[in-house]
C-alpha positions in Angstrom: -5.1 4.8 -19.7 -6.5 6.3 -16.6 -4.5 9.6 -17.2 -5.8 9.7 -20.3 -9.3 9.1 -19.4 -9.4 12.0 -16.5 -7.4 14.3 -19.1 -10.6 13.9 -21.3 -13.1 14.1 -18.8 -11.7 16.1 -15.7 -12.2 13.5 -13.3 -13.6 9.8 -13.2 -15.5 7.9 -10.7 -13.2 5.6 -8.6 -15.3 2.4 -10.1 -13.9 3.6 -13.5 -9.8 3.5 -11.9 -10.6 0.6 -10.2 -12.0 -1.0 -13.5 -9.4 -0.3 -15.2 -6.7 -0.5 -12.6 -7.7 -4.8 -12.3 -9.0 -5.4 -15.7 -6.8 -3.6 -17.9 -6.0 -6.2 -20.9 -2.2 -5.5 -21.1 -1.7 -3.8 -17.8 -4.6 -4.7 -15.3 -3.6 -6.5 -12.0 -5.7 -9.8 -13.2 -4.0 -10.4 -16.1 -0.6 -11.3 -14.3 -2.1 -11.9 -10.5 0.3 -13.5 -8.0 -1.9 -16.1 -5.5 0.2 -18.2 -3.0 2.4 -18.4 -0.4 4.9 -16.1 -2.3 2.3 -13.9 -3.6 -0.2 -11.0 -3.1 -2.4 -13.3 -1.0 -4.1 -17.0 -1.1 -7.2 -18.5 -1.0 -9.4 -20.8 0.5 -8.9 -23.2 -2.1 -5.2 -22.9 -2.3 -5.2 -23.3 1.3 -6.5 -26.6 1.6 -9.1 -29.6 -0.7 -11.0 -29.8 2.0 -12.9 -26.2 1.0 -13.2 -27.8 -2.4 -14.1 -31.4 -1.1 -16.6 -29.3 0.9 -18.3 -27.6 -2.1 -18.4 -30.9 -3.9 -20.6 -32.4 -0.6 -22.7 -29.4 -0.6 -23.1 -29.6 -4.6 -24.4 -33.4 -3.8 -26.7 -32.5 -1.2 -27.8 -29.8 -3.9 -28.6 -32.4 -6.7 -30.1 -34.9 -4.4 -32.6 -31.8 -3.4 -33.4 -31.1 -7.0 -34.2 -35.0 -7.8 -30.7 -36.0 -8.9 -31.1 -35.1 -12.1 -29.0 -36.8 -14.9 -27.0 -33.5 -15.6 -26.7 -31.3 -12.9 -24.6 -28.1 -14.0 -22.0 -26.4 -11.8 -20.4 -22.7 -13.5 -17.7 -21.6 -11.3 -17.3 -17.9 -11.7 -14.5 -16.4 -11.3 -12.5 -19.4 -11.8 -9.0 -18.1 -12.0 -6.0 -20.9 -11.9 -9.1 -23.6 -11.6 -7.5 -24.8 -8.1 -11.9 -25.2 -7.2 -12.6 -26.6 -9.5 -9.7 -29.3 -9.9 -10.9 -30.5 -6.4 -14.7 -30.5 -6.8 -14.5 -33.0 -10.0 -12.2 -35.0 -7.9 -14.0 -35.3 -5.1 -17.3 -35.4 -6.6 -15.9 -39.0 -8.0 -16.2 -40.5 -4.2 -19.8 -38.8 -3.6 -22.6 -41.4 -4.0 -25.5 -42.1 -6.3 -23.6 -41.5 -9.3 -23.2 -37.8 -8.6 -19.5 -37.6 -10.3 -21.4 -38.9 -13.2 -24.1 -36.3 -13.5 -22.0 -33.4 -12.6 -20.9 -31.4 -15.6 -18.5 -28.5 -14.2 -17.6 -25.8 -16.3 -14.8 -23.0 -15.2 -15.5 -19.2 -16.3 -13.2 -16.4 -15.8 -12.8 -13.1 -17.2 -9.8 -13.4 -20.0 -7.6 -15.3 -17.4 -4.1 -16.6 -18.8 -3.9 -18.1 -15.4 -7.1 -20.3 -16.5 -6.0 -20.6 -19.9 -3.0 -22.1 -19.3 -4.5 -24.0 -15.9 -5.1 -27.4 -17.4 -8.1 -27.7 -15.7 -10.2 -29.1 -19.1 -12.4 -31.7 -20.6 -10.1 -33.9 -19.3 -10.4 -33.4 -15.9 -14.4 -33.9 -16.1 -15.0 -29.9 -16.8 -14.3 -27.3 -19.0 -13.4 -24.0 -19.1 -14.6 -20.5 -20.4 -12.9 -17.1 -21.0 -15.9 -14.8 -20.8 -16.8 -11.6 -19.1 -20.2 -13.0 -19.1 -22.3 -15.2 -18.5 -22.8 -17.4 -21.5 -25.7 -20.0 -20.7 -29.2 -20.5 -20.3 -31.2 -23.0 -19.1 -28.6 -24.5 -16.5 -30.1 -27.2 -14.0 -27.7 -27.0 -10.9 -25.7 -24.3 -9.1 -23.9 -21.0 -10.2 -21.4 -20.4 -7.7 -18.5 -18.1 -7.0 -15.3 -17.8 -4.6 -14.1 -14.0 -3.6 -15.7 -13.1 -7.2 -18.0 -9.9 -6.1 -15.5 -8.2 -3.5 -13.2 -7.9 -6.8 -16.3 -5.9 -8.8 -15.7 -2.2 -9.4 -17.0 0.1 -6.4 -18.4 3.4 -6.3 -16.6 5.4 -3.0 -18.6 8.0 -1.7 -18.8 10.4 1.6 -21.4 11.7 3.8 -21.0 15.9 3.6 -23.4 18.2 5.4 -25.7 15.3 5.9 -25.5 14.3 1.8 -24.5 11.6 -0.3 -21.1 12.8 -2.1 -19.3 10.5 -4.3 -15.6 10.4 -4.6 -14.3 10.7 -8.0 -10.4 10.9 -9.0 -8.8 13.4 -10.4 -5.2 14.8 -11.1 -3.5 17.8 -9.6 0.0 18.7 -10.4 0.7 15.3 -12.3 -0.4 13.0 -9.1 -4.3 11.3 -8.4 -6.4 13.0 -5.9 -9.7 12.9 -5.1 -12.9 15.5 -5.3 -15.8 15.0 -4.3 -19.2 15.9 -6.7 -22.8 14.9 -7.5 -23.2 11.1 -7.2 -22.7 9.6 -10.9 -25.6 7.0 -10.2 -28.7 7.7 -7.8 -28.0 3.9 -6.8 -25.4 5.5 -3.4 -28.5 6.7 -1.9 -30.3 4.0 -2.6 -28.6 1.4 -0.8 -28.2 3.9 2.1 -31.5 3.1 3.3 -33.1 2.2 6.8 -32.7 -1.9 7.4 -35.3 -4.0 9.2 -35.6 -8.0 9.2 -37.1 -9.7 6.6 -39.9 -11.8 8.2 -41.0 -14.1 5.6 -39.6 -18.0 6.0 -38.2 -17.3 9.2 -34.7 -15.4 7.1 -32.0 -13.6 9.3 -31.2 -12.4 6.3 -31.4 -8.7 6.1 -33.1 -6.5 3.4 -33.5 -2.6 2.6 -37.4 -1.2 2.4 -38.8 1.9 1.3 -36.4 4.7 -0.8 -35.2 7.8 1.2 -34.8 11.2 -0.7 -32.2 11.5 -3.1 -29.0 12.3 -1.1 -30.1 11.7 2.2 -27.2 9.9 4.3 -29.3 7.5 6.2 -28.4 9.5 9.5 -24.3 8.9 8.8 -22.2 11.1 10.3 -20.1 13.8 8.1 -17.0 12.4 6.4 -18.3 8.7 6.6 -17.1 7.1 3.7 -18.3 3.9 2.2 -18.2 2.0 -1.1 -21.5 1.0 -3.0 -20.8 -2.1 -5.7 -23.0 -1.3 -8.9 -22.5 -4.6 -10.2 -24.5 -6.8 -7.8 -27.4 -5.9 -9.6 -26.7 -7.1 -13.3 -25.0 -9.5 -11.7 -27.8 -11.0 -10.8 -30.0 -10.6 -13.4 -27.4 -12.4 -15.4 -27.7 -15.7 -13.2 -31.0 -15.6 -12.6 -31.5 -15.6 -16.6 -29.0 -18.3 -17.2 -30.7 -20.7 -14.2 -33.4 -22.3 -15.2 -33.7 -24.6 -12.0 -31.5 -24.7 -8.9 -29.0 -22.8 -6.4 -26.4 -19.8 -6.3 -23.9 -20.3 -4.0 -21.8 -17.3 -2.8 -19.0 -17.4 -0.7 -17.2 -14.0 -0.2 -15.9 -11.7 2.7 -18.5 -8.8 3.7 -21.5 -8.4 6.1 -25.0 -7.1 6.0 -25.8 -3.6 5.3 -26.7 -2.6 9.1 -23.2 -3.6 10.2 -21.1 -2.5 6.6 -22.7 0.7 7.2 -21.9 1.7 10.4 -19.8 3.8 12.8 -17.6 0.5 13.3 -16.5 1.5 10.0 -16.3 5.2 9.4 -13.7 5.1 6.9 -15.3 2.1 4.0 -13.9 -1.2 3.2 -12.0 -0.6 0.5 -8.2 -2.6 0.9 -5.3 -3.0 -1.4 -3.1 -6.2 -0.9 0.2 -6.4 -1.9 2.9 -9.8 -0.7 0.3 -10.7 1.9 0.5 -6.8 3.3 -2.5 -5.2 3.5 -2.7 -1.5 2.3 -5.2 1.5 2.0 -3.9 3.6 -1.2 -5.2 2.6 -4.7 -3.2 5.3 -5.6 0.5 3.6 -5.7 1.7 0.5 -7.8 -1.5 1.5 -9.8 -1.9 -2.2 -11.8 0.0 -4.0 -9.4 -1.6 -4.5 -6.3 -5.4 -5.6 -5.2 -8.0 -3.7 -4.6 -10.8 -4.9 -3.0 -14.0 -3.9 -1.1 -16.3 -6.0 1.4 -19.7 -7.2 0.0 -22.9 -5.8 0.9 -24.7 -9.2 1.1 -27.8 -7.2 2.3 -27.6 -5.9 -1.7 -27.4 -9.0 -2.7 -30.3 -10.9 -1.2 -32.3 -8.1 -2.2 -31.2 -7.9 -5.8 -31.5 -10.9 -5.9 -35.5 -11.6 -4.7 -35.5 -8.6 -7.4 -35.3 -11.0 -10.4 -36.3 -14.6 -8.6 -33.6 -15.8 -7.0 -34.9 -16.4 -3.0 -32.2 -16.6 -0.2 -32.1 -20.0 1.8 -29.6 -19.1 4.0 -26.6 -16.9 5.1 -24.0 -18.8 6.8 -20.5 -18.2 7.9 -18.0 -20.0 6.0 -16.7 -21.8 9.4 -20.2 -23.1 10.2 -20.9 -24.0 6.7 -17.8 -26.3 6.3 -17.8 -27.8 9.7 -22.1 -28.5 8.7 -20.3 -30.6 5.5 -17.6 -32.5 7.4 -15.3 -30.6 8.2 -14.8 -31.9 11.7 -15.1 -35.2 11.2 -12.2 -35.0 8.6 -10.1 -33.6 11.1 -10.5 -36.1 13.7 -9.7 -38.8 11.1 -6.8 -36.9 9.8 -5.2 -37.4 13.2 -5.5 -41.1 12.7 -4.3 -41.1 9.2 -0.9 -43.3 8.5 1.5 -40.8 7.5 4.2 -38.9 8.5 3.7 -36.5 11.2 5.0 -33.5 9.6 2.4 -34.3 6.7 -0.6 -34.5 9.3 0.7 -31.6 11.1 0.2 -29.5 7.9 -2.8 -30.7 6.7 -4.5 -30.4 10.0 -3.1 -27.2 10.4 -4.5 -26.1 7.1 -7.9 -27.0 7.5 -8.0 -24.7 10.5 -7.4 -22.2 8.7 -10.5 -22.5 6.7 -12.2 -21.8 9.8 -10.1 -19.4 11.7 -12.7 -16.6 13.7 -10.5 -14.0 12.6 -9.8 -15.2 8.8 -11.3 -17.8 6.5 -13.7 -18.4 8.9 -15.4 -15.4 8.9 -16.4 -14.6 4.6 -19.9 -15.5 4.3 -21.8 -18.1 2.5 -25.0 -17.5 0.6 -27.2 -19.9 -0.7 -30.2 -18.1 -3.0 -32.3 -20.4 -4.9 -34.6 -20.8 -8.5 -37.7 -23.2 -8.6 -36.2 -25.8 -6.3 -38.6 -26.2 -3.8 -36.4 -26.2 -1.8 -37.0 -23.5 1.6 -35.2 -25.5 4.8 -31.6 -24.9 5.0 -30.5 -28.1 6.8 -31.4 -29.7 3.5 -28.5 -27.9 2.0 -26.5 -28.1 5.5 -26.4 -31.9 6.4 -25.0 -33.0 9.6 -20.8 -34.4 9.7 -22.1 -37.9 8.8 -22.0 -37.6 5.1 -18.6 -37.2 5.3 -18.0 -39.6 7.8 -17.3 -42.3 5.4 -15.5 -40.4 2.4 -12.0 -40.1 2.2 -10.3 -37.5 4.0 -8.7 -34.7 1.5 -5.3 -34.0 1.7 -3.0 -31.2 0.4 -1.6 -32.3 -2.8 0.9 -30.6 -5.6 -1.5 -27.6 -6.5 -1.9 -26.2 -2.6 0.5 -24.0 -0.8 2.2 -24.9 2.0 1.6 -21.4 3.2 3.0 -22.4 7.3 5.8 -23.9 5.7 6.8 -21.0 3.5 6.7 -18.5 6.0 8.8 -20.3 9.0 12.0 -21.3 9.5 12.4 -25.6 10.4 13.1 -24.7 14.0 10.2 -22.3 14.2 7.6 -24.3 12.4 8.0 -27.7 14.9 8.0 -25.2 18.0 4.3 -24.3 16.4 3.3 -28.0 16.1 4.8 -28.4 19.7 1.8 -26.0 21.1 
């Protein structure tokens, strides 16, 4: 399909192959992903219920901040196997007030069979949703999303003479190369713009200003390259439509424009993933391997103050989960009555929601929609909430990734440090 769209056309923009390179119906990598110990990578919550546990504490302190009302919508997008939200509705049940009640959790994803054929339905207290949309309107609750924007198309483009190029793909002698041409969208200039703090309620959140000349490369050296995500945008416009009242949460790995934009990084973001290896050609096992590209969360703040939505905070996902409970789980676990090889995972997994150099580090964005709500400790209690909740633990759906990748002798000689 791609061959046959650059035959057409001469060449394509790289959000085009990477569009159709994931979301092919037959052939795209999401239709037959691989997530786990065994496959092209995991996630936070495969890793451990303590991310979802986590969300579900957060989603309280959300409901509690909108007046607990009866019905208090959660659309997970982005679902994918439904591993989030299995352990949300679970552990909403041992939140207070009657929260497991009121929450109605529905699970989107974009013509998943893994979500099809997840399980995760009425049953379970939520539903599910094949759509590549965003089918609602007038929730009252949260929208939120899990590694969902890094996977959105990108353009790639790259800084020459002191211009914005884009980098489009074509084929030369039967293989994919690249050229580069006139940007396809005047949007790569756009978010190549001079940064500065936003000021109002106190945000370190920060946003562009003003619009530069059309190709101008914000001072970027020649052959910088960098990837600009057209999607944030519609994206949204199409939550802030469907939420009448409430939050967007957005937890994703990426940084502000300043830093994604800089000499740190002269070469983009863009990654493929293959078996846990991390690569840097889109160009091989075309359809099966990941591609991804870090967030601009900079983009997304601003896009979304564009169409109502108002940031509350911007958090690491490390500070955010140890703000829920995260802690105080783990010095409880170490108290827990059961074997020590069972502790030792489960301690060792929740660490690695908050690893410096991992989990740790993917932001958490919290944007809000006629709450009222402007003080981020609101939505960030203290550990003491989940003092007196019961301590997740890894159960039949999580991977026991440590495990998996050690031998016996190898994995108690870890414990043992």
């Amino acid at each position: 399909e791609i061959r046959r769209r650059i035959t057409e056309s001469g060449k394509i923009t790289f959000a085009e192959f990477m569009e159709v390179a994931l979301y092919h119906p037959v052939d795209g990598y999401y239709t037959s992903k691989r997530i786990g110990a065994t496959g092209d990578y995991y996630t936070s919550p495969k890793a451990h219920p303590a991310f979802g546990a986590s969300i579900a504490v957060e989603l309280h302190a959300m409901w509690e901040a909108l007046g607990r009302p009866s019905r208090f919508d959660a659309v997970e997008m982005g679902a994918g196997i439904g591993q989030l939200a299995r352990d949300v509705v679970d552990y909403s049940q041992s939140l207070p007030g009657g929260f497991g009640d009121a929450l109605r959790y529905v699970a989107v994803d974009r013509a998943s069979p893994a979500l099809r054929h997840s399980g995760f339905r009425r049953n379970d207290g939520g539903r599910r949703v094949t759509s590549n949309a965003l089918p609602f309107e007038g929730l009252v609750g949260c929208v939120l999303s899990n590694e969902l924007l890094d996977a959105f198309p990108v353009h790639r483009f790259e800084i020459e003479d002191g211009a914005v190029r884009e980098v489009y793909v074509t084929l030369t002698d039967g293989a994919f190369t690249e050229v580069l041409d006139e940007p396809s969208t005047p949007l790569l200039a756009e978010r190549l713009v001079p940064l500065r703090p936003s000021t109002s309620s106190g945000r370190t959140v920060e946003v562009p200003f003003g619009r530069l000349r059309a190709g101008s490369g914000r001072g970027l050296a020649d052959g910088f390259r960098g990837e600009v995500n057209s999607g944030i945008g519609p994206w949204m416009a199409e939550v802030a439509a469907a939420l009448d009242r409430g939050f967007v949460l957005t937890i994703d790995y990426g940084y502000e424009a300043a830093e994604l934009y800089s000499e740190k990084r002269p070469r983009g973001t863009l990654q493929t993933y293959s078996r846990h290896t991390q690569g840097a050609d889109p160009y091989r096992d075309v359809g099966r391997q990941d591609l991804t590209a870090h967030v601009d969360f900079s983009a997304v703040v601003a896009d979304g103050e564009a169409v109502g939505l108002r940031p509350v905070a911007l958090w690491s996902q490390a500070s955010f989960l140890r703000g829920l409970g995260l802690d105080s789980w783990m010095r409880r676990l170490r108290s827990e009555v059961q074997p020590q090889r069972e502790r030792d995972a489960n301690m060792m997994a929740m660490r690695d929601l908050v690893r410096p150099d991992g989990l740790g580090a993917f932001k958490v964005l919290v944007q809000e929609k006629g709450s009222g709500v402007g003080d981020p400790p609101r939505l960030s209690p203290d550990a003491s909430p989940a003092s007196g909740l019961p301590v997740p633990l890894l159960g039949a759906g999580h991977i026991r990734l440590l495990e998996g990748r050690y031998s016996d002798a190898i994995w108690h000689r870890l414990l043992r440090r």
